[in-house]
N, C-alpha and C positions, 0 to 999 in steps of 0.2 A: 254041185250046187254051191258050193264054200267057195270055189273059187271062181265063182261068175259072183255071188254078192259079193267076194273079197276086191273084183274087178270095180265093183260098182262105186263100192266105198272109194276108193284112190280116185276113182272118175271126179265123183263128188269131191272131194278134197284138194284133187288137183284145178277142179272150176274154181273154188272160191280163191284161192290161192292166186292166180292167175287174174282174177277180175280185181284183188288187194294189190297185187302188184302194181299200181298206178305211176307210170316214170315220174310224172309233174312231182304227185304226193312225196314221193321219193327223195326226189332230188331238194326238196324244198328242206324236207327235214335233215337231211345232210349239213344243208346248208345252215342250218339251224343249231344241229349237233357240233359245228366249225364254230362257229359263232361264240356256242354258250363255254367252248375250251379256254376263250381269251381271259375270261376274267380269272377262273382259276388259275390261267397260267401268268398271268400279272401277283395274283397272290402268291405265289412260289417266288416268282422273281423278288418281290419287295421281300419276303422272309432272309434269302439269302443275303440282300442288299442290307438288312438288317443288321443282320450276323459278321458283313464286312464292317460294317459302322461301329458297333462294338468290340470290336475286334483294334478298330482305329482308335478309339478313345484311351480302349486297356494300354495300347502302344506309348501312346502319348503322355498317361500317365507313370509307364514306368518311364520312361525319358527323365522325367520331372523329377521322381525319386532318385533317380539315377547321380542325376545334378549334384539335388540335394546331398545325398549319404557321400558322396564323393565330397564335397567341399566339407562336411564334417569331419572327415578322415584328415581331410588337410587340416583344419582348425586343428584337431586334437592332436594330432603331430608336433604343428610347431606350439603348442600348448606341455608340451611333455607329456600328455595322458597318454602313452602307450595302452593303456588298458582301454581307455574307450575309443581308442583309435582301431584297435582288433575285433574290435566289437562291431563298431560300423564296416569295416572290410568286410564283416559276415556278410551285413547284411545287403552288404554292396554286391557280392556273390550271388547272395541269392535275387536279388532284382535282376541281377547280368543273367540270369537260368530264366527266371521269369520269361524277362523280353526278349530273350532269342524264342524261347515257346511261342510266345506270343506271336512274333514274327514268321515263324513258320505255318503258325495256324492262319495270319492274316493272310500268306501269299495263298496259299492253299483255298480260302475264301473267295479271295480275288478273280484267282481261276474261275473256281466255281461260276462265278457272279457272269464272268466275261462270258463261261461257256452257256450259260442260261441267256443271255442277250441273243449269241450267234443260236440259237435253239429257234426260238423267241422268233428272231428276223424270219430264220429260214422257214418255219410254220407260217407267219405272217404271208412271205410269199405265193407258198402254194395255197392256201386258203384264199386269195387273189385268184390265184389261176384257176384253181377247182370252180370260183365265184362264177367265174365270167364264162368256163366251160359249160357248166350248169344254167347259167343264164341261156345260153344260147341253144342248150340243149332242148329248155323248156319252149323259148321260141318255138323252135323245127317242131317240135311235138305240138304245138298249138296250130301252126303253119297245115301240118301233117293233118290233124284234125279236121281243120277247113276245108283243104283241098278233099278231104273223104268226104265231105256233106255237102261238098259240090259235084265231085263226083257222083255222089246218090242221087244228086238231083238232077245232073244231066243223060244218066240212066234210068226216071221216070220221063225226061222228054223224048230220049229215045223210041223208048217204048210206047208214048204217046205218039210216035211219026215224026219227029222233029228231027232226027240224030242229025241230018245238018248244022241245024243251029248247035245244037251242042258240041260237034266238032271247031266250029266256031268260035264258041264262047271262049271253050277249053284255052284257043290258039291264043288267041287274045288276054285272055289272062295270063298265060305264057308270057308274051310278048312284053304285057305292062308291068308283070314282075320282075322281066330280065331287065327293063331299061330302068327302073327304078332303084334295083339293087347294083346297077352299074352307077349310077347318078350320084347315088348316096356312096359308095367305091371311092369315086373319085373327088367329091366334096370331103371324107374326111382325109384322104390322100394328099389333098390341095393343104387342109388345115393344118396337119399333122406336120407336112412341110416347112411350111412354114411358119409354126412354131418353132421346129429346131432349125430354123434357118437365122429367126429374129434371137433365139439364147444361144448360137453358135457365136454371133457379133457381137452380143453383147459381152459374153467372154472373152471376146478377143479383146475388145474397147475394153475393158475390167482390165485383162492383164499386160497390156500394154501401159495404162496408164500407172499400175503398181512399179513394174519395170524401170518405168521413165521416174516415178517420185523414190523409188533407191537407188536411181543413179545419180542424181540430185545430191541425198544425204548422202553417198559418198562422194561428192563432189567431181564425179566422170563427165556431168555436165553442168552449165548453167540453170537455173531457175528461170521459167517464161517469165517475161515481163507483164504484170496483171492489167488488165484494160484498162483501168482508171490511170495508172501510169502511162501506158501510151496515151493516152489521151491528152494529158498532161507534159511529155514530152513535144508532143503535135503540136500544140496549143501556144510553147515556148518557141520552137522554131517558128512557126506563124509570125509571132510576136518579132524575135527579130529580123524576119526577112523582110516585116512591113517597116 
C-alpha cells in the first residue's frame, strides 16, 4: 500500500513539474537573468577602472615630489647645507620606494582592468548568441504550437469525412511555408551581400586614398591638381590660343 500511494505521490509531482516546465517561460527568463548580469558587471568594471585612476593620480603625484625633493637636494648642496641636503635624500628614497609600489600596483590594476573588458566582451558575445538561439527557439515552439492546433483541427475534419481536404490543407501549408522561408533565405542573402559588398569598397576607397595622401607627405608622388586649378589652367590656355 506505501508503495503504490508512494507511486502516486511522484506521479503527482512529476505532472506539475512538467506542465511548469514551459520552454517559452524558460527561455525568456534566461534571457532575462543575461540581461540583468550587465549592469552588475559594468559596476565591477568601473570599480576597477576606478582603482586604475587612482592609482594614476598617486603616480603622478610622486613624480611631482620626486622633482621637487630632487631639486632641493640640488639647492642645498650647492648652498653648503650638507645637513639638509641628507635630509631631503631621505626623503628622496622614500618617494623613490613609494613610486616604484605604486607602479607595480598600477600595472597590476591595468591588467586587471584589461582582463575585465576581454571578460566583459567575451559575455557580451555569447549573451548575443544564447539571444538570438532563444529567439528562435521560441519561434519553432510557437511555430510547433500552431501546426499542433492545426493539426487538431484537421483531425476533427477527418473524423467528420473530409481527411481529403485535410490532406490538402496540410500540403499547402507545407508548400506556402517552404516558398516563404526560401523567399525570406534569399532576400536577407541578397541584403547581407550586399552590405558587405558596399563596406568591402568603401574600405578599399578609405585605404587607398590614405595610401595615396602619405605618399604625397613623403613626397613619392605629386599632389592632384584641385579642380578650380584646372579650371583655371583651362581657362588660360583658352585665353591664349584665342
Amino acid at each position: 500500500m506505501w508503495k503504490r500511494l508512494s507511486r502516486m505521490m511522484r506521479s503527482f509531482v512529476g505532472f506539475f513539474i512538467s506542465a511548469a516546465e514551459n520552454p517559452e517561460i524558460i527561455l525568456e527568463q534566461n534571457l532575462r537573468d543575461m540581461n540583468d548580469q550587465v549592469p552588475r558587471m559594468n559596476e565591477s568594471i568601473a570599480m576597477v577602472k576606478a582603482n586604475v585612476t587612482l592609482l594614476e593620480k598617486e603616480e603622478s603625484k610622486y613624480k611631482t615630489d620626486l622633482a621637487d625633493i630632487t631639486a632641493k637636494v640640488k639647492a642645498a648642496i650647492q648652498g653648503g647645507r650638507d645637513d639638509l641636503a641628507g635630509s631631503f635624500a631621505m626623503q628622496l628614497e622614500q618617494v623613490r620606494s613609494a613610486l616604484a609600489r605604486n607602479q607595480g600596483q598600477l600595472a597590476t590594476a591595468r591588467a586587471a582592468f584589461d582582463k575585465a573588458m576581454t571578460v566583459k566582451q567575451a559575455f557580451l558575445r555569447e549573451k548575443e548568441r544564447k539571444t538570438q538561439e532563444a529567439l528562435g527557439a521560441i519561434r519553432d515552439y510557437h511555430r510547433a504550437q500552431w501546426q499542433k492546433k492545426v493539426a487538431d483541427a484537421m483531425e476533427q475534419f477527418e473524423v467528420a469525412g473530409i481527411s481529403q481536404t485535410h490532406d490538402e490543407m496540410v500540403r499547402r501549408i507545407e508548400e506556402e511555408t517552404a516558398v516563404n522561408e526560401a523567399s525570406m533565405e534569399m532576400a536577407l542573402g541578397n541584403v547581407d551581400q550586399q552590405k558587405i559588398k558596399i563596406e568591402e569598397e568603401a574600405e578599399k576607397m578609405r585605404a587607398s586614398e590614405l595610401v595615396k595622401q602619405f605618399k604625397v607627405e613623403m613626397g613619392l608622388v605629386a599632389p592632384e591638381p584641385s579642380a578650380t586649378a584646372e579650371k583655371t589652367i583651362g581657362g588660360k590656355e583658352a585665353q591664349k590660343t584665342s
